[in-house]
ROSE-4610 file (N, C-alpha, C; in Angstrom, 1 decimal, always signed):
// ROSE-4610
residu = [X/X/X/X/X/X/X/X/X/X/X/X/X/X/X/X/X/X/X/X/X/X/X/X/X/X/X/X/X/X/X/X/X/X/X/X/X/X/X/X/X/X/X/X/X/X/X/X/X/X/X/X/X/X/X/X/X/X/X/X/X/X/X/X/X/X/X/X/X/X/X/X/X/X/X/X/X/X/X/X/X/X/X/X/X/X/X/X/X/X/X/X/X/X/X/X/X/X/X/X/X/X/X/X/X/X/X/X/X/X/X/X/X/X/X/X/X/X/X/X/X/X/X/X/X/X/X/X/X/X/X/X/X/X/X/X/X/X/X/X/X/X/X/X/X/X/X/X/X/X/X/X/X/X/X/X/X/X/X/X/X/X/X/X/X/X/X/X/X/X/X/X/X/X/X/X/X/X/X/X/X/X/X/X/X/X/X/X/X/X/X/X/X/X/X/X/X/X/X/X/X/X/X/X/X/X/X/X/X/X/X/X/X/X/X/X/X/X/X/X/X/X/X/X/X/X/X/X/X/X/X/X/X/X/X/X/X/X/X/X/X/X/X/X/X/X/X/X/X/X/X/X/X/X/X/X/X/X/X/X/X/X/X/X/X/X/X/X/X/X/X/X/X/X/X/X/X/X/X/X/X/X/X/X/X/X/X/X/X/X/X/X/X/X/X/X/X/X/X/X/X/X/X/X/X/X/X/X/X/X/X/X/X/X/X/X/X/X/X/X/X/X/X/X/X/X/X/X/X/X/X/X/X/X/X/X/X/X/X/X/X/X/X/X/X/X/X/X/X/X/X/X/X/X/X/X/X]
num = [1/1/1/2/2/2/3/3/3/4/4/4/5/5/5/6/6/6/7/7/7/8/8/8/9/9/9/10/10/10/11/11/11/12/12/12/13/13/13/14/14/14/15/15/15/16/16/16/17/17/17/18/18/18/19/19/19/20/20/20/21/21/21/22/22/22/23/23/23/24/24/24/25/25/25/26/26/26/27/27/27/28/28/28/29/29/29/30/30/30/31/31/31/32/32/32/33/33/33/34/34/34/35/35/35/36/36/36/37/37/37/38/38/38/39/39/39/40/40/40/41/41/41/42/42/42/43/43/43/44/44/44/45/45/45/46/46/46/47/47/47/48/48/48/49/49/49/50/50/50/51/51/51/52/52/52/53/53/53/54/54/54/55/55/55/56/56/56/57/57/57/58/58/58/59/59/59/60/60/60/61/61/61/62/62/62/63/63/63/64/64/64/65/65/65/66/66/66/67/67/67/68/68/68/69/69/69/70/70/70/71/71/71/72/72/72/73/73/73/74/74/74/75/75/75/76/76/76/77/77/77/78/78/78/79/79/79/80/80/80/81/81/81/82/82/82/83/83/83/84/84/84/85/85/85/86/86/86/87/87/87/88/88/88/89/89/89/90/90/90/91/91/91/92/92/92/93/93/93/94/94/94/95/95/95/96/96/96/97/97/97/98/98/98/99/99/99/100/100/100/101/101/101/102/102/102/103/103/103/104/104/104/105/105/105/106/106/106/107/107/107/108/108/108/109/109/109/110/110/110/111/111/111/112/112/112/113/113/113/114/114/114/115/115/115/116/116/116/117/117/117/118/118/118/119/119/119]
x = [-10.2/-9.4/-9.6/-8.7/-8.6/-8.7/-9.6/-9.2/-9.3/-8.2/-7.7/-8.5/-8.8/-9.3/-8.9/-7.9/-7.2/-8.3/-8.3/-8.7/-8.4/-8.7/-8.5/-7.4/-7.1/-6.1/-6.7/-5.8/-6.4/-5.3/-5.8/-5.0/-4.9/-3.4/-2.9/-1.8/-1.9/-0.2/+0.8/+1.7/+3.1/+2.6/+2.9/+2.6/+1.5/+0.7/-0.5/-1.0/-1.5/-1.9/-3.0/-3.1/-3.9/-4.1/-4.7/-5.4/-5.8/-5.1/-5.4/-5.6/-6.8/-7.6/-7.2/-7.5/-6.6/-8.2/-9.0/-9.9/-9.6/-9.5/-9.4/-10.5/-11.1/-12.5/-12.1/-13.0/-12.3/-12.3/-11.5/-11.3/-10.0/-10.3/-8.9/-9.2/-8.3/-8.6/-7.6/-6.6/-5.4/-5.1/-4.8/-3.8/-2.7/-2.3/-1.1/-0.5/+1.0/+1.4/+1.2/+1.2/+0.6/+1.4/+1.7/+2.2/+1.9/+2.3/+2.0/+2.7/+3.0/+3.8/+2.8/+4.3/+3.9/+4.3/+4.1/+4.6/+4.6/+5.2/+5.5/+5.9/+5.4/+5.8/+7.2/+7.2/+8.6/+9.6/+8.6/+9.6/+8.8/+10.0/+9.4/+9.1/+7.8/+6.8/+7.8/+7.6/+8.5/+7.6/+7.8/+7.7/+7.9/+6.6/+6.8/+6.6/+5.6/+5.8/+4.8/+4.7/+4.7/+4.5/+3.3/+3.1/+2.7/+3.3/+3.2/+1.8/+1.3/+0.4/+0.2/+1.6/+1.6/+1.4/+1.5/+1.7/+2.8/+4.0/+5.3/+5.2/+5.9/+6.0/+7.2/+7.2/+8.7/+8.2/+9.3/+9.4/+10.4/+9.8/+11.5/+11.4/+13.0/+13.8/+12.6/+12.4/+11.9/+11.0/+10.2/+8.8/+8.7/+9.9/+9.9/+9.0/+9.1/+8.8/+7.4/+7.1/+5.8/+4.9/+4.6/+3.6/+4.0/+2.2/+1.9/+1.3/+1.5/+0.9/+0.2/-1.1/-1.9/-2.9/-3.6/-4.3/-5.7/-6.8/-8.0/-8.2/-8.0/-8.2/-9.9/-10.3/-12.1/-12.8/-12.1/-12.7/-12.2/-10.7/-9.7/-9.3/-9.4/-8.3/-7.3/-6.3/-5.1/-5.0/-4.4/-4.4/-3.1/-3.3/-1.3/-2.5/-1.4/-1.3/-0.4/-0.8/+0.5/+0.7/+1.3/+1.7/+2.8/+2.7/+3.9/+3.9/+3.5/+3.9/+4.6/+5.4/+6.4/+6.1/+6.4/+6.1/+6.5/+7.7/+8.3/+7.1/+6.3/+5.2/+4.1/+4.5/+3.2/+3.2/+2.2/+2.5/+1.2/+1.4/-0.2/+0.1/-0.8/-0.3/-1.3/-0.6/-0.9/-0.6/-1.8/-2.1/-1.3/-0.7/-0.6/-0.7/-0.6/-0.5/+1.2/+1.8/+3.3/+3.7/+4.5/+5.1/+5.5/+5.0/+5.6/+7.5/+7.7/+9.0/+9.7/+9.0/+9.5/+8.9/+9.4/+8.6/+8.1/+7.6/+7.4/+5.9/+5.0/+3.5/+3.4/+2.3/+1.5/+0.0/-0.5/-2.1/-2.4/-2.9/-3.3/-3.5/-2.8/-2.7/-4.0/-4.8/-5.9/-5.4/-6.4/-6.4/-5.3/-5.5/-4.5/-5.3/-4.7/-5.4/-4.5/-4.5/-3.8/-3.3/-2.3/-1.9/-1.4/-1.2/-0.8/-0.8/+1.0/+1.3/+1.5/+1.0/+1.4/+2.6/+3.5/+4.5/+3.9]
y = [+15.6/+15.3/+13.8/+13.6/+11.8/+11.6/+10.7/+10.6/+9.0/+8.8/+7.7/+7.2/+6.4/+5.6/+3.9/+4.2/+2.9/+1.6/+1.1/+0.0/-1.2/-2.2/-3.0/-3.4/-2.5/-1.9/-3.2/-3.3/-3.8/-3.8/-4.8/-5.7/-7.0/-7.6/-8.8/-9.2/-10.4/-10.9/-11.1/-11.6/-11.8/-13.2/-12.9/-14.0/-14.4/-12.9/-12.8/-12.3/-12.1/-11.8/-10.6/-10.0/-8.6/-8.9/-8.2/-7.8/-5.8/-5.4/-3.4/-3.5/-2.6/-2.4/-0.8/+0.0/+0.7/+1.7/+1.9/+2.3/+3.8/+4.7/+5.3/+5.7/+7.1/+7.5/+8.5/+9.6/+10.7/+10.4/+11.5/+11.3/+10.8/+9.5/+9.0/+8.0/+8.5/+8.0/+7.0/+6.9/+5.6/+4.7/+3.8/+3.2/+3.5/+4.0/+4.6/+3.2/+3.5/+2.7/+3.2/+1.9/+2.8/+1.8/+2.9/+2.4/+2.3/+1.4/+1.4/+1.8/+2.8/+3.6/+2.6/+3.4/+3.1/+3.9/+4.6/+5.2/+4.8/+5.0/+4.1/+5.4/+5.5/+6.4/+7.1/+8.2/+8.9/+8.1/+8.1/+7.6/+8.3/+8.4/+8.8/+7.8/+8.3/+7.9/+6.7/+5.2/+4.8/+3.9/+3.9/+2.7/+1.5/+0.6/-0.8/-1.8/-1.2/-2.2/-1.0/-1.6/-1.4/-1.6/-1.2/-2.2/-1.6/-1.7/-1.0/-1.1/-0.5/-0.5/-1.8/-2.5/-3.7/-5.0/-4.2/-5.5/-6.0/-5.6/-5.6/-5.0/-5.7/-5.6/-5.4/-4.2/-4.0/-4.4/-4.8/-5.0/-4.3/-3.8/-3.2/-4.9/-4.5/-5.5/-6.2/-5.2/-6.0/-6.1/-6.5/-7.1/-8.1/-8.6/-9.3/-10.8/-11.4/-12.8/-12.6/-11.7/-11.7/-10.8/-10.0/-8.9/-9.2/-8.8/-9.1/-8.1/-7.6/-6.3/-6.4/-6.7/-6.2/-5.3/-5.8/-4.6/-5.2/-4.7/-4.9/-3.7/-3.4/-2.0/-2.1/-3.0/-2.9/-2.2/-2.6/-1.5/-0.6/-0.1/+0.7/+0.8/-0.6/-0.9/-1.8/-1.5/-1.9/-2.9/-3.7/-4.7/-5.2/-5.1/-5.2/-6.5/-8.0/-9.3/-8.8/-9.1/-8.6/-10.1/-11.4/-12.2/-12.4/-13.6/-13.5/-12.2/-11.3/-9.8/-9.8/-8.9/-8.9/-7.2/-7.7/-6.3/-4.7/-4.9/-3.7/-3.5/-4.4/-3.9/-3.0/-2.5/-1.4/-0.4/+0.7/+1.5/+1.5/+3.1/+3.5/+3.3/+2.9/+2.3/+3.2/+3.8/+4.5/+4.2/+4.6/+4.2/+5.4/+5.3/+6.6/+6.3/+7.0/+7.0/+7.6/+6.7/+7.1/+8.0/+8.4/+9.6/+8.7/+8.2/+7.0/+7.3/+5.6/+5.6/+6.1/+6.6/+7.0/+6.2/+6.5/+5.9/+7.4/+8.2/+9.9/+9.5/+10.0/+10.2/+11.2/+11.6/+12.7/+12.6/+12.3/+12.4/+12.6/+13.6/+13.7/+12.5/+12.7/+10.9/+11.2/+10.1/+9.5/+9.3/+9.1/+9.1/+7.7/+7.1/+5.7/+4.5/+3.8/+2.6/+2.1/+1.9/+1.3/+0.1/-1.0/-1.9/-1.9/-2.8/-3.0/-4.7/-4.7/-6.4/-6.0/-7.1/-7.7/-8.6/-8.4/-9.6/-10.8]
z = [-9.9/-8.7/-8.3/-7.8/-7.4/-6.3/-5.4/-4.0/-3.9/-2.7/-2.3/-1.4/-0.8/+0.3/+0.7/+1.7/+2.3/+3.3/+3.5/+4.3/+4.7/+5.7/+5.9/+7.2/+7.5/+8.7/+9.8/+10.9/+12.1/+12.9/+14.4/+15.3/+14.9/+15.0/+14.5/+15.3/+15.6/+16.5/+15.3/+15.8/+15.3/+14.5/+13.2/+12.1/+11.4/+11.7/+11.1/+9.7/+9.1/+7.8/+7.9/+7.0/+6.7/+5.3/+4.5/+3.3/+3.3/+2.9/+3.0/+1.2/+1.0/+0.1/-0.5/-1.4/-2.1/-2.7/-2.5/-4.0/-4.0/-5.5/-6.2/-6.8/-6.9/-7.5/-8.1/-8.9/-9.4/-11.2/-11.2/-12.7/-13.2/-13.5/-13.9/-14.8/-16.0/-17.8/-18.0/-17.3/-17.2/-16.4/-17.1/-15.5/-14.7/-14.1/-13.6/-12.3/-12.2/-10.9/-9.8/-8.8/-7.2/-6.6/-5.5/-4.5/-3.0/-2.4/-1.2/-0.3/+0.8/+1.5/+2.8/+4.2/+5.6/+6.4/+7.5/+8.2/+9.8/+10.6/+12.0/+12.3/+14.1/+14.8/+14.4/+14.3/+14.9/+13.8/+12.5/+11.5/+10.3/+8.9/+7.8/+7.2/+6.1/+5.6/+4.2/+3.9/+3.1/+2.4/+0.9/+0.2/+0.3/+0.2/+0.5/-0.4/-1.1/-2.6/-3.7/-4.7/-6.0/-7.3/-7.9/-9.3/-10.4/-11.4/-12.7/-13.3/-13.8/-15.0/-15.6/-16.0/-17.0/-15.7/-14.4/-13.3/-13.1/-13.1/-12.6/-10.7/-9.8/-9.1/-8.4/-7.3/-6.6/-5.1/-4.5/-3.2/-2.3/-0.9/+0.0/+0.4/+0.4/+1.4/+2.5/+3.7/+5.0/+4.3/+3.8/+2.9/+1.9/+1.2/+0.4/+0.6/+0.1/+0.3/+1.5/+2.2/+3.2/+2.4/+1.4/+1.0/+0.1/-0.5/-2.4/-2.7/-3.5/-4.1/-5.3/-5.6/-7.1/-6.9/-8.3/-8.8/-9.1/-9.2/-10.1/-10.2/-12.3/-12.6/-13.0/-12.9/-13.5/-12.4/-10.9/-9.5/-9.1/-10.1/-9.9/-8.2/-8.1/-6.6/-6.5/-5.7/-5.4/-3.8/-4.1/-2.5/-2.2/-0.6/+0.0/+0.7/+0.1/+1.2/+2.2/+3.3/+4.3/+4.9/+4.9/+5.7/+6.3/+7.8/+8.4/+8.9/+9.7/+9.9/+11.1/+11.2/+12.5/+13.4/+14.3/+14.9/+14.4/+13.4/+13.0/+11.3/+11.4/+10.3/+10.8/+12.5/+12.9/+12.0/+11.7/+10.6/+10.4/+9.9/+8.9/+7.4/+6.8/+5.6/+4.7/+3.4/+3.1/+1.3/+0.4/-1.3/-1.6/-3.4/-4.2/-5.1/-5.9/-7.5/-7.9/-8.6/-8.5/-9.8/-10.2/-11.4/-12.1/-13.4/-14.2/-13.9/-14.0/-13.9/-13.0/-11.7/-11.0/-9.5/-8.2/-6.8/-6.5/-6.7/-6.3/-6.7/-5.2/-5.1/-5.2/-6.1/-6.5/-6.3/-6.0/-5.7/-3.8/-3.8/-2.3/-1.5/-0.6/+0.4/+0.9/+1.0/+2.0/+3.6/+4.0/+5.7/+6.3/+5.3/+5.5/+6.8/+6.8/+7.3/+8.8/+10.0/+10.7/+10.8/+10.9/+11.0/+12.2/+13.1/+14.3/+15.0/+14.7/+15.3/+16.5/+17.1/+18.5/+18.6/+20.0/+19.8/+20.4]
């Protein structure tokens, strides 16, 4: 079994930077892609970025050019740059392990980490 654990969450104003941390323990024999999801009140849970095995990277729209997504598989953790953040980046931010080739999480989500801009 694999369990996730997010970090790095906080309070930040408007045009602030974060660093959320990703680690993965368990038994896992590969590298698989993971993604970063978010969830904001009274909203569904969405994909925000993304990074393959080989280190290919996806971006949503509202995130592009502000968030960086890699990897260190030697500590089998994953890290979201968050800069520039805007108030609509409040959200619990949350790791997965994705279905190759696909954006579909399959590994039990972790407790997730808080983010929260100020205007």
């Amino acid at each position: 079994q694999v369990q996730l654990v997010e970090s790095g969450g906080g309070l930040v104003q408007t045009g602030g930077s974060l660093r959320l941390s990703c680690a993965a323990s368990g038994r896992i024999w590969r590298t698989y892609d993971v993604g970063w999801f978010r969830q904001a009140p009274g909203k569904q849970r969405e994909l925000v970025a993304s990074i393959g095995s080989g280190g290919s990277t996806h971006y949503a729209d509202s995130v592009t050019g502000r968030f960086t997504i890699s990897r260190d598989d030697a500590k089998n953790t994953v890290y979201l740059q968050m800069n520039n953040q805007k108030t609509d980046d409040t959200a619990v931010y949350y790791c997965n392990f994705l279905v190759d080739y696909t954006n579909k999480p399959w590994a039990t989500w972790g407790r997730g980490t808080q983010d929260t801009v100020s205007p």
